[in-house]
N, CA, C and O atoms as CSV, one atom per row, in Angstrom:
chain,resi,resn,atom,element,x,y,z
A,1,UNK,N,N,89.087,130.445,86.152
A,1,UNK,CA,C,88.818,131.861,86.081
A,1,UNK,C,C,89.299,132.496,87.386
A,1,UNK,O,O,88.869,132.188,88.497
A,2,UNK,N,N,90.131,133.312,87.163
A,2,UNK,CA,C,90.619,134.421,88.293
A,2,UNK,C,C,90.044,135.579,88.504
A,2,UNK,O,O,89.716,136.280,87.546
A,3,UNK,N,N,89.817,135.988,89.856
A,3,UNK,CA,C,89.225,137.446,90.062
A,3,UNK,C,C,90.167,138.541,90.188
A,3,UNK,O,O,91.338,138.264,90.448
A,4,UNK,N,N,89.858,139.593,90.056
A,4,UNK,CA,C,90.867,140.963,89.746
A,4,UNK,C,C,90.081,141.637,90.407
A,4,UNK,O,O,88.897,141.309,90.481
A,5,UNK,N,N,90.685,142.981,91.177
A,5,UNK,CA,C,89.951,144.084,91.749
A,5,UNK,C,C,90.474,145.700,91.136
A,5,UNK,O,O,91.468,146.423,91.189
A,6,UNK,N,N,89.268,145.699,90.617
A,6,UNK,CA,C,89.997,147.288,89.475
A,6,UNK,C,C,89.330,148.184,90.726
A,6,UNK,O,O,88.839,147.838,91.800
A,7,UNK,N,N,89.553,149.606,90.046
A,7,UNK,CA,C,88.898,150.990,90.347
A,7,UNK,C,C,87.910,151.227,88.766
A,7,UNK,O,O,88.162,151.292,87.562
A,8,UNK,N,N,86.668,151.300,89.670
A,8,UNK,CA,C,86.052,152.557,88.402
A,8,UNK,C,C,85.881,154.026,89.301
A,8,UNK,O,O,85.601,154.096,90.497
A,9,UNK,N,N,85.986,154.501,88.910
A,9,UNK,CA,C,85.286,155.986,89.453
A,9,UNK,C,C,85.670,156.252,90.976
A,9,UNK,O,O,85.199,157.119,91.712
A,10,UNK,N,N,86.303,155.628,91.169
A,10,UNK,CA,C,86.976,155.492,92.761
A,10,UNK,C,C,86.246,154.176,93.481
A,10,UNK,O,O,86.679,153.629,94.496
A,11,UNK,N,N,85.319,153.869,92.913
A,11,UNK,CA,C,85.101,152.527,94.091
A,11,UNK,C,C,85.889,151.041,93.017
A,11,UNK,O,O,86.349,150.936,91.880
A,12,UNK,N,N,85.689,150.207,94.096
A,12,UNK,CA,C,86.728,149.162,93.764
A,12,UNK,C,C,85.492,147.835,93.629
A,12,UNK,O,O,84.529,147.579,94.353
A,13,UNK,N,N,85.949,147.241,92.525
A,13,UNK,CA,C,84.808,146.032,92.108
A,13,UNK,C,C,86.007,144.839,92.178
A,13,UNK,O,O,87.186,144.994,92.495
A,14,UNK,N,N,85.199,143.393,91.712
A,14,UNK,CA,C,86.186,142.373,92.242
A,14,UNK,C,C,85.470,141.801,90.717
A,14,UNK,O,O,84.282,141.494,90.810
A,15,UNK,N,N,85.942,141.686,89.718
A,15,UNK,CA,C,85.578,141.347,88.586
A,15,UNK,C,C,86.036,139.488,88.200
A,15,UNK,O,O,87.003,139.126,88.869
A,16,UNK,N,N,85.701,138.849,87.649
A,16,UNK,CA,C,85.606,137.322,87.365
A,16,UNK,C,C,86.574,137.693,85.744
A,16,UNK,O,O,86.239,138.636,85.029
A,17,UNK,N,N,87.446,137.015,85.488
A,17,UNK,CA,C,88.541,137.392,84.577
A,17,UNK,C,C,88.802,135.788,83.965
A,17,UNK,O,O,89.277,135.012,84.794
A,18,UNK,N,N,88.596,135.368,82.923
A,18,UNK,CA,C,89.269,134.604,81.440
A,18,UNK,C,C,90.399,134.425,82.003
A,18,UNK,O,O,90.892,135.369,82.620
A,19,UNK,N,N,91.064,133.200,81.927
A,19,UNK,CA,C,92.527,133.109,82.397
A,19,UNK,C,C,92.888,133.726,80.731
A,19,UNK,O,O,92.207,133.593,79.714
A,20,UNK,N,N,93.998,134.315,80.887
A,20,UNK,CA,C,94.743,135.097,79.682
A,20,UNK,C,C,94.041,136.450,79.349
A,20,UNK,O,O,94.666,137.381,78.842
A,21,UNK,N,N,92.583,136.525,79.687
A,21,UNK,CA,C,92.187,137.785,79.427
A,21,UNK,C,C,92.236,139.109,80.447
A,21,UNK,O,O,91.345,139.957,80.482
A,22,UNK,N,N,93.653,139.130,81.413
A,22,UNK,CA,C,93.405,140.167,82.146
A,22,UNK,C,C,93.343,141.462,82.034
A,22,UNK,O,O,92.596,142.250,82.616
A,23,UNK,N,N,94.830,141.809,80.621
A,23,UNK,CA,C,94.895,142.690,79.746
A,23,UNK,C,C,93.979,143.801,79.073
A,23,UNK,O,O,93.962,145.024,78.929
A,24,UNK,N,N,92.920,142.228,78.607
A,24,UNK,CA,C,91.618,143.198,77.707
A,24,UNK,C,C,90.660,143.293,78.930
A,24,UNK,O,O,89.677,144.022,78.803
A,25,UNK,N,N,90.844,142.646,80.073
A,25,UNK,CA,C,89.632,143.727,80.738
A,25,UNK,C,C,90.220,144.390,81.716
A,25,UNK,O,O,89.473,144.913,82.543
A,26,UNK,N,N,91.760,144.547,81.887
A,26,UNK,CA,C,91.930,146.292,82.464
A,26,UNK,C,C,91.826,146.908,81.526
A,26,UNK,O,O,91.431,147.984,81.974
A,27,UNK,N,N,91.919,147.037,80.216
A,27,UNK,CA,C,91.794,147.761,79.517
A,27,UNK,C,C,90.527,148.141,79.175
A,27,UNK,O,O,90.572,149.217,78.579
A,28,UNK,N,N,89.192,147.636,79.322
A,28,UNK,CA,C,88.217,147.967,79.431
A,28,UNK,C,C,87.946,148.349,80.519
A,28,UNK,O,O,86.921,149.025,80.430
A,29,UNK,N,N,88.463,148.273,82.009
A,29,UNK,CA,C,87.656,148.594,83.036
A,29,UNK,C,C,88.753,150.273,82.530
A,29,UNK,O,O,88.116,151.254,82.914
A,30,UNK,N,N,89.530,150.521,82.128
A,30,UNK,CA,C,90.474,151.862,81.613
A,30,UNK,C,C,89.314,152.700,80.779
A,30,UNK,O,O,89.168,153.921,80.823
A,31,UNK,N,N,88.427,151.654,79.917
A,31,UNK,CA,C,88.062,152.919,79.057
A,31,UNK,C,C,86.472,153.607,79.895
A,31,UNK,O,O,86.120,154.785,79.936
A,32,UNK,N,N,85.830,152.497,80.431
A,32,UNK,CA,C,84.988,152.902,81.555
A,32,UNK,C,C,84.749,153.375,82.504
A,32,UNK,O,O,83.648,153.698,82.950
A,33,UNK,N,N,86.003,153.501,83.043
A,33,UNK,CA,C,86.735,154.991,83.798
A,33,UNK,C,C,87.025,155.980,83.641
A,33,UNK,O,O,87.046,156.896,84.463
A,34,UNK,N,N,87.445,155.994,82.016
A,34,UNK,CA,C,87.235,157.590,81.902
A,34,UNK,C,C,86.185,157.882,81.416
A,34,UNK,O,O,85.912,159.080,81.487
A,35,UNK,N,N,85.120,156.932,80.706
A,35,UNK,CA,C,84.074,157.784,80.049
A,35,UNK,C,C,83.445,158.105,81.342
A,35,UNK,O,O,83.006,159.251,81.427
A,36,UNK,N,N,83.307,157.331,82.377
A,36,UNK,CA,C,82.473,157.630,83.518
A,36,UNK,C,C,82.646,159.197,84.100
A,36,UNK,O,O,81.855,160.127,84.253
A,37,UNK,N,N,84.486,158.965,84.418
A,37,UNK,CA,C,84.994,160.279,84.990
A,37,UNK,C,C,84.936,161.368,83.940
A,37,UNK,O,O,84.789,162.437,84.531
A,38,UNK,N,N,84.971,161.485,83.066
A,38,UNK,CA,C,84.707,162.492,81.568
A,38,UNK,C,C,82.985,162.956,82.266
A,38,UNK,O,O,82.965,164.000,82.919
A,39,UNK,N,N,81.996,162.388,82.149
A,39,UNK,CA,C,80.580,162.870,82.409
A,39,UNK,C,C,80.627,163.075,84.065
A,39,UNK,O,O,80.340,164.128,84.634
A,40,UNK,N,N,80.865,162.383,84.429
A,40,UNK,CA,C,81.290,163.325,86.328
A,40,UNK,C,C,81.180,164.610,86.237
A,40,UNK,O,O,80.381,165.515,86.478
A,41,UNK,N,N,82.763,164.331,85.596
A,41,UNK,CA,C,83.779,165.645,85.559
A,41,UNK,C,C,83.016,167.025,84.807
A,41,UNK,O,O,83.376,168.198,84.907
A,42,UNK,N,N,82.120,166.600,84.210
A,42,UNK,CA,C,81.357,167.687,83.213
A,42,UNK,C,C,80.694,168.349,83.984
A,42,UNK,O,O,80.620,169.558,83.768
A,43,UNK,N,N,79.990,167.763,85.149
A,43,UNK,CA,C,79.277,168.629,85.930
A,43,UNK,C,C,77.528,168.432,86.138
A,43,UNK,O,O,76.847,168.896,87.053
A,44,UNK,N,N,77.165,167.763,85.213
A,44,UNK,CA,C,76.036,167.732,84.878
A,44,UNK,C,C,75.005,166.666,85.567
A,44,UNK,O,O,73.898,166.945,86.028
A,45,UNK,N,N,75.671,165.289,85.526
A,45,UNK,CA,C,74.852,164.498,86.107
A,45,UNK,C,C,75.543,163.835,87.509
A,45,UNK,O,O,76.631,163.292,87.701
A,46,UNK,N,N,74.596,164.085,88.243
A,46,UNK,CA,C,75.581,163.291,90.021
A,46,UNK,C,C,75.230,162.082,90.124
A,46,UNK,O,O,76.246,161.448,90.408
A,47,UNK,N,N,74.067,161.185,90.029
A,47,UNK,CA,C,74.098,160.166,90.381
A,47,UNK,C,C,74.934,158.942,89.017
A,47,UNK,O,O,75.035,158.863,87.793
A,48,UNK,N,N,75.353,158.202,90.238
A,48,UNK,CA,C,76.462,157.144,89.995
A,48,UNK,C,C,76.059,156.833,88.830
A,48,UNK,O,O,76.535,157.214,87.760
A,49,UNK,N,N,74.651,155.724,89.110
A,49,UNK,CA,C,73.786,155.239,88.079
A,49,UNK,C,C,73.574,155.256,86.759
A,49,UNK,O,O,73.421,154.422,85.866
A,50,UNK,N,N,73.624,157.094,86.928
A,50,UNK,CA,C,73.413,157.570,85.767
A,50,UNK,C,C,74.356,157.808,84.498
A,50,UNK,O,O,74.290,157.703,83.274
A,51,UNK,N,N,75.255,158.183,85.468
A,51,UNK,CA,C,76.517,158.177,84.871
A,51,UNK,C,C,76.895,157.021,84.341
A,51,UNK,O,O,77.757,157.202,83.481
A,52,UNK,N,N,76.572,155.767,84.515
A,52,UNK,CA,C,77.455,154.619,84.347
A,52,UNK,C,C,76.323,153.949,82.775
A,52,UNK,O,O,76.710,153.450,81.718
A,53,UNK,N,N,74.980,154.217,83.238
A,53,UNK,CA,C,74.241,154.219,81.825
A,53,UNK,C,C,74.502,155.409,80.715
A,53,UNK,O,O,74.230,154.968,79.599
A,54,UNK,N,N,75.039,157.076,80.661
A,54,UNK,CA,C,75.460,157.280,79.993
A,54,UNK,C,C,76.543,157.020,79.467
A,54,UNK,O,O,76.704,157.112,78.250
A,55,UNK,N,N,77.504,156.637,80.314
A,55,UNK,CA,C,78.828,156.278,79.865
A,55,UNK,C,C,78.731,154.870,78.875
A,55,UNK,O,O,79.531,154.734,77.950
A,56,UNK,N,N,78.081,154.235,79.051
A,56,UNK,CA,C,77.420,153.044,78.720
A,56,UNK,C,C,77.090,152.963,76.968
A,56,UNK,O,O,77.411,152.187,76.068
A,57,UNK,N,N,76.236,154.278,77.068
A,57,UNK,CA,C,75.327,154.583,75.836
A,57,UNK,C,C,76.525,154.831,74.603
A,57,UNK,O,O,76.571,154.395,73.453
A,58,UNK,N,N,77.442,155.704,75.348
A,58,UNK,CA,C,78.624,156.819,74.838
A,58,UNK,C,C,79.794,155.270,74.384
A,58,UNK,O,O,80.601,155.542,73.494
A,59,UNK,N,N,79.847,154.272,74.762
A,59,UNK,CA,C,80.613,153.492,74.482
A,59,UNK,C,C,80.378,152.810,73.428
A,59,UNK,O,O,81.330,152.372,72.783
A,60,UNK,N,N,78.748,152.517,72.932
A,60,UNK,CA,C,78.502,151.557,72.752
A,60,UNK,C,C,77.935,152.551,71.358
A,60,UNK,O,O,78.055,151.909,70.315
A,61,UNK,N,N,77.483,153.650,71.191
A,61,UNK,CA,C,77.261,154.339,70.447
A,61,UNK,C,C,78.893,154.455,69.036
A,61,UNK,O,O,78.774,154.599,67.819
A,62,UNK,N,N,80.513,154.294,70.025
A,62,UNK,CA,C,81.105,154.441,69.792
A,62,UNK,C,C,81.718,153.051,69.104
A,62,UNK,O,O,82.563,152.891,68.224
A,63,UNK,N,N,81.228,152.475,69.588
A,63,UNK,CA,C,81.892,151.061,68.616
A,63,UNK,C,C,80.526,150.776,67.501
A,63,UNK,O,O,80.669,150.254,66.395
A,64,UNK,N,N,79.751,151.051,67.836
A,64,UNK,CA,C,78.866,150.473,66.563
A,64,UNK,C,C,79.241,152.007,65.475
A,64,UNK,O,O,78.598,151.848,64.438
A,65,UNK,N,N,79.816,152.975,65.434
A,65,UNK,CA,C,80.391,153.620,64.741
A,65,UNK,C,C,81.931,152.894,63.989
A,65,UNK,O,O,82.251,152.987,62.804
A,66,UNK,N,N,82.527,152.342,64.846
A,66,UNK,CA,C,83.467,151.894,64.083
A,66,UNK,C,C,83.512,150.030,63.381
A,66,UNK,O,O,84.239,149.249,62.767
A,67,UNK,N,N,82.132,150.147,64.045
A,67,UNK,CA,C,81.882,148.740,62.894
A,67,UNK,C,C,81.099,149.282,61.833
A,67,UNK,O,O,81.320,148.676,60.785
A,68,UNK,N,N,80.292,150.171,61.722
A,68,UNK,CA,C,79.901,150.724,60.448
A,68,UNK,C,C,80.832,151.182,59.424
A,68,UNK,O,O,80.795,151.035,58.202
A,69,UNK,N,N,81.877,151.906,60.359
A,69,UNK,CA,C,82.915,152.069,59.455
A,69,UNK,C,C,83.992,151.049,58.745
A,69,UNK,O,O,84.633,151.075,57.695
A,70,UNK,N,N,83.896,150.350,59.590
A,70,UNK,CA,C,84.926,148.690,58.882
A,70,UNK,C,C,83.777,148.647,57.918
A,70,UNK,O,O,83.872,149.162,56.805
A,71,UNK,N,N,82.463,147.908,58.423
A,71,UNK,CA,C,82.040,147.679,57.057
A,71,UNK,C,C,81.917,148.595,55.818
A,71,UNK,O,O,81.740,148.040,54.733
A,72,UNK,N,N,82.006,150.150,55.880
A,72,UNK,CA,C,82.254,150.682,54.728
A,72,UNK,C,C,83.442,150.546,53.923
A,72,UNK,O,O,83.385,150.541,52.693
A,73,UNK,N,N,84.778,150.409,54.729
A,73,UNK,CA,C,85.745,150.251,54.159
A,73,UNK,C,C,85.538,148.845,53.572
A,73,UNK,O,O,85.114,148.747,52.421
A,74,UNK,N,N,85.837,147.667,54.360
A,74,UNK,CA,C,85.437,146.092,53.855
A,74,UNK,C,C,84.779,146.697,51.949
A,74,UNK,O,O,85.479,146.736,50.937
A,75,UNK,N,N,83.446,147.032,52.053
A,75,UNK,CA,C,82.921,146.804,50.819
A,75,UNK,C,C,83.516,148.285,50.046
A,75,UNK,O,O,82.979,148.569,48.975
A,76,UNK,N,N,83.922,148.632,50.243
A,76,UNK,CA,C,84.958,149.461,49.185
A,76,UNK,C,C,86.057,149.449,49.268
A,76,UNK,O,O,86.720,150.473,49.432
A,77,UNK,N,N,86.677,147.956,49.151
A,77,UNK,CA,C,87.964,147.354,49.246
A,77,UNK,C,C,88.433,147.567,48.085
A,77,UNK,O,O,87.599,148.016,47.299
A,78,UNK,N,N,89.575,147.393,47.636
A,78,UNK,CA,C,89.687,147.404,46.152
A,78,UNK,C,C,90.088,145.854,45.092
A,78,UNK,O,O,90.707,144.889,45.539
A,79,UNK,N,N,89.630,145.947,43.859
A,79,UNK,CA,C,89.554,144.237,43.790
A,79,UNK,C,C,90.386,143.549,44.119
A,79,UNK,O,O,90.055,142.428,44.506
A,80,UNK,N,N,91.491,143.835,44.111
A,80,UNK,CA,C,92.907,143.104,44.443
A,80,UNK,C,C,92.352,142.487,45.636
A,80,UNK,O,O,92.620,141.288,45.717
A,81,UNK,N,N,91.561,143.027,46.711
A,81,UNK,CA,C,91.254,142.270,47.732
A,81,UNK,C,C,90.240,141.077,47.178
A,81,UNK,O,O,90.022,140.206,48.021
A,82,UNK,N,N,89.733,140.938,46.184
A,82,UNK,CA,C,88.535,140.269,46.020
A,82,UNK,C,C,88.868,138.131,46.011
A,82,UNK,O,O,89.988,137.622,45.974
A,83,UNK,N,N,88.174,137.727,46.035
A,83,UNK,CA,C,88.804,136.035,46.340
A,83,UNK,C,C,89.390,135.858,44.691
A,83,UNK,O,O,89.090,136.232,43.557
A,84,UNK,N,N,90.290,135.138,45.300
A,84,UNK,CA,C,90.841,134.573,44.011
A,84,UNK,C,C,90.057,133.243,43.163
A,84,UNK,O,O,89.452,132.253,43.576
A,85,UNK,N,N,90.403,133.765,41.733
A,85,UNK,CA,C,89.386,132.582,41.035
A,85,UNK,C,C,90.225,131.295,41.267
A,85,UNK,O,O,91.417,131.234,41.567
A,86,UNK,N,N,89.252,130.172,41.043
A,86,UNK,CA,C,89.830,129.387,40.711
A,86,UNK,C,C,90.559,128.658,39.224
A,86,UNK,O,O,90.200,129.165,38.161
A,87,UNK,N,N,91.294,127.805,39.184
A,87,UNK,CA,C,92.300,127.312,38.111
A,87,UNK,C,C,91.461,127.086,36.743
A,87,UNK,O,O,91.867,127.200,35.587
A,88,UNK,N,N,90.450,126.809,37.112
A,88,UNK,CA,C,89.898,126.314,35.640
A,88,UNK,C,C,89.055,128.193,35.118
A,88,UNK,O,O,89.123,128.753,34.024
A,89,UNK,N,N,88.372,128.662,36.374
A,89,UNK,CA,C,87.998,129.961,35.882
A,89,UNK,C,C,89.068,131.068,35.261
A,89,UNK,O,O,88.781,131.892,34.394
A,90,UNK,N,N,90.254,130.920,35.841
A,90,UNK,CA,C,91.328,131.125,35.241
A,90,UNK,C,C,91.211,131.169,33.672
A,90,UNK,O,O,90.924,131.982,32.792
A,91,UNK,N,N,91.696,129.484,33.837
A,91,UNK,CA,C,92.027,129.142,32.205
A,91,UNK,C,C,90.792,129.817,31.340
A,91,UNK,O,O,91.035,130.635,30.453
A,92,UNK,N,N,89.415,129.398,31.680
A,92,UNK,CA,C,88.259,129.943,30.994
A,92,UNK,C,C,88.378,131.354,30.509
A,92,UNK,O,O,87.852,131.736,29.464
A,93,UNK,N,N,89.279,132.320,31.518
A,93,UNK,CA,C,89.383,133.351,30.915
A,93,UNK,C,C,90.296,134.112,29.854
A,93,UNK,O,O,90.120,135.045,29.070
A,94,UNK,N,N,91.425,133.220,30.220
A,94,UNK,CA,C,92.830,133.402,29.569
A,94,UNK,C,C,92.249,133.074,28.158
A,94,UNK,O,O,92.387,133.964,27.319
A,95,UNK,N,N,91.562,131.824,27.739
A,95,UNK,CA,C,91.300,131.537,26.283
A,95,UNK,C,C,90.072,132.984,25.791
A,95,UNK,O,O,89.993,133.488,24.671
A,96,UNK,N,N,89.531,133.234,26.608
A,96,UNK,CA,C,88.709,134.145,26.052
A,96,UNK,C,C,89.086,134.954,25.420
A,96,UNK,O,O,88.673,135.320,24.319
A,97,UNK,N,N,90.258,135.497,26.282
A,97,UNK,CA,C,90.992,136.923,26.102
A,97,UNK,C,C,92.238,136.505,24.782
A,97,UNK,O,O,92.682,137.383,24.042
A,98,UNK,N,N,92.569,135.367,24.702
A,98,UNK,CA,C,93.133,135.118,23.710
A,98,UNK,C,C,92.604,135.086,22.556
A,98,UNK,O,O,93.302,135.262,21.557
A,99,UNK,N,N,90.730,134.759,22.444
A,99,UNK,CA,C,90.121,134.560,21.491
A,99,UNK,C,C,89.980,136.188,20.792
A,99,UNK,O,O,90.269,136.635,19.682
A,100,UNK,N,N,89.391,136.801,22.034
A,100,UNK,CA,C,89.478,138.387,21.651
A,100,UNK,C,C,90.244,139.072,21.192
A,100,UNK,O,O,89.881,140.224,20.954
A,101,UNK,N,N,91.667,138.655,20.860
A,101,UNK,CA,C,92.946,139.284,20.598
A,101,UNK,C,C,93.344,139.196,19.195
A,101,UNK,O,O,93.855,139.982,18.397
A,102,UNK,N,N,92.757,137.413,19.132
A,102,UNK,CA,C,92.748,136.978,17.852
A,102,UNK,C,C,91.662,137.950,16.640
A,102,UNK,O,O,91.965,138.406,15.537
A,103,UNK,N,N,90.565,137.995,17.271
A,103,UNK,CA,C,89.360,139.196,16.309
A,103,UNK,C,C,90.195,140.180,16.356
A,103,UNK,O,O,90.455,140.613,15.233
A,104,UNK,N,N,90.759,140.745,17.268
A,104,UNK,CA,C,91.247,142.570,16.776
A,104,UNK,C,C,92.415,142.337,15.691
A,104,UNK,O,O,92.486,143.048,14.688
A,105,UNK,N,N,93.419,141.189,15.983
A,105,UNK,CA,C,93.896,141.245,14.667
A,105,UNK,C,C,93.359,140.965,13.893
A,105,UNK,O,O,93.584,141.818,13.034
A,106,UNK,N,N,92.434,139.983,13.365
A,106,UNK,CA,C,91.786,139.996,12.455
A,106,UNK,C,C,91.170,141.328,11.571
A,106,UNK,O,O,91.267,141.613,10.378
A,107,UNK,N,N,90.623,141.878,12.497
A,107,UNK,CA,C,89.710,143.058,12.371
A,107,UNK,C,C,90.445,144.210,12.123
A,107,UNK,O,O,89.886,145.148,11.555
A,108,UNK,N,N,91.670,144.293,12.476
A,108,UNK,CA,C,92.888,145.746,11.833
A,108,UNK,C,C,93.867,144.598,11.181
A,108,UNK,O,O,95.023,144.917,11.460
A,109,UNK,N,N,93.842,143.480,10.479
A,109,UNK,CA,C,95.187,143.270,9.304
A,109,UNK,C,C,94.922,144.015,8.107
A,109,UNK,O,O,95.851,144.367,7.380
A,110,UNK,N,N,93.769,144.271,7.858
A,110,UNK,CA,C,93.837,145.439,6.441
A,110,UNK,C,C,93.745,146.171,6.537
A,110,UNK,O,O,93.403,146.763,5.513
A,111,UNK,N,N,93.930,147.075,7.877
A,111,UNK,CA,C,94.221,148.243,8.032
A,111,UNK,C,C,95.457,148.781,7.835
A,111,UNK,O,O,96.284,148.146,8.490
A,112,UNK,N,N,96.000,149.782,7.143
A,112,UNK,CA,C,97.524,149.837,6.950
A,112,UNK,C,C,97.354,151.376,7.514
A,112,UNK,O,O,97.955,152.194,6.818
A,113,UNK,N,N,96.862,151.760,8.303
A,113,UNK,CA,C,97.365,153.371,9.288
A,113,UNK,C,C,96.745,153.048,10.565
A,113,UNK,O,O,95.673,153.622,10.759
A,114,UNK,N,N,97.047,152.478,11.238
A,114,UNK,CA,C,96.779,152.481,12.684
A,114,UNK,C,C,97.197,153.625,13.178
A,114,UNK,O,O,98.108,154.202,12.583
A,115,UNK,N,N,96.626,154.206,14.375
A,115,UNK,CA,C,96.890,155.390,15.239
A,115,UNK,C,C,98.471,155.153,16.095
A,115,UNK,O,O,98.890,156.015,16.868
């Protein structure tokens, strides 16, 4: 594990880094910088602290929004996404539907005006 030294908010931290993961955590120490500097910048709250637990709230508020939303999409997938049957449930159905095909002709050969 390698250490990295980002900026948040102007001060400088020395963060413990995943070999290969340096990417995803500048890119997180990126999005924690601006939510931080976004509520700064607003005017409203001065201490550091505070800021760094709203920014916090505001992040985390924000991804459990977009896992609610995967999971809405996920379960209103459309069936094509759904698992594929297997070979014999297959066949089980193919004869069904063949059996059913067989009754409707049955059931319209003495019919002589179909629609």
């Amino acid at each position: 594990m390698k250490q990295i030294e980002v900026q948040i908010m102007g001060q400088s931290y020395l963060l413990g880094c995943p070999d290969g993961g340096e990417a995803q955590l500048r890119d997180a120490v990126d999005r924690v910088d601006a939510a931080m500097c976004k509520i700064r910048d607003a005017g409203k709250v001065k201490a550091r602290d505070r800021i760094a637990v709203l920014a916090s709230l505001n992040l985390a508020f924000d991804l459990a929004a977009q896992q609610t939303a995967a999971a809405a999409a996920a379960a209103s997938a459309p069936a094509a996404m759904a698992p594929v049957r297997e070979i014999g449930e297959a066949g089980e159905a193919d004869a069904k539907a063949a059996q059913l095909i067989q009754k409707l002709d049955q059931a319209l050969a003495g019919d002589d005006h179909l629609l």
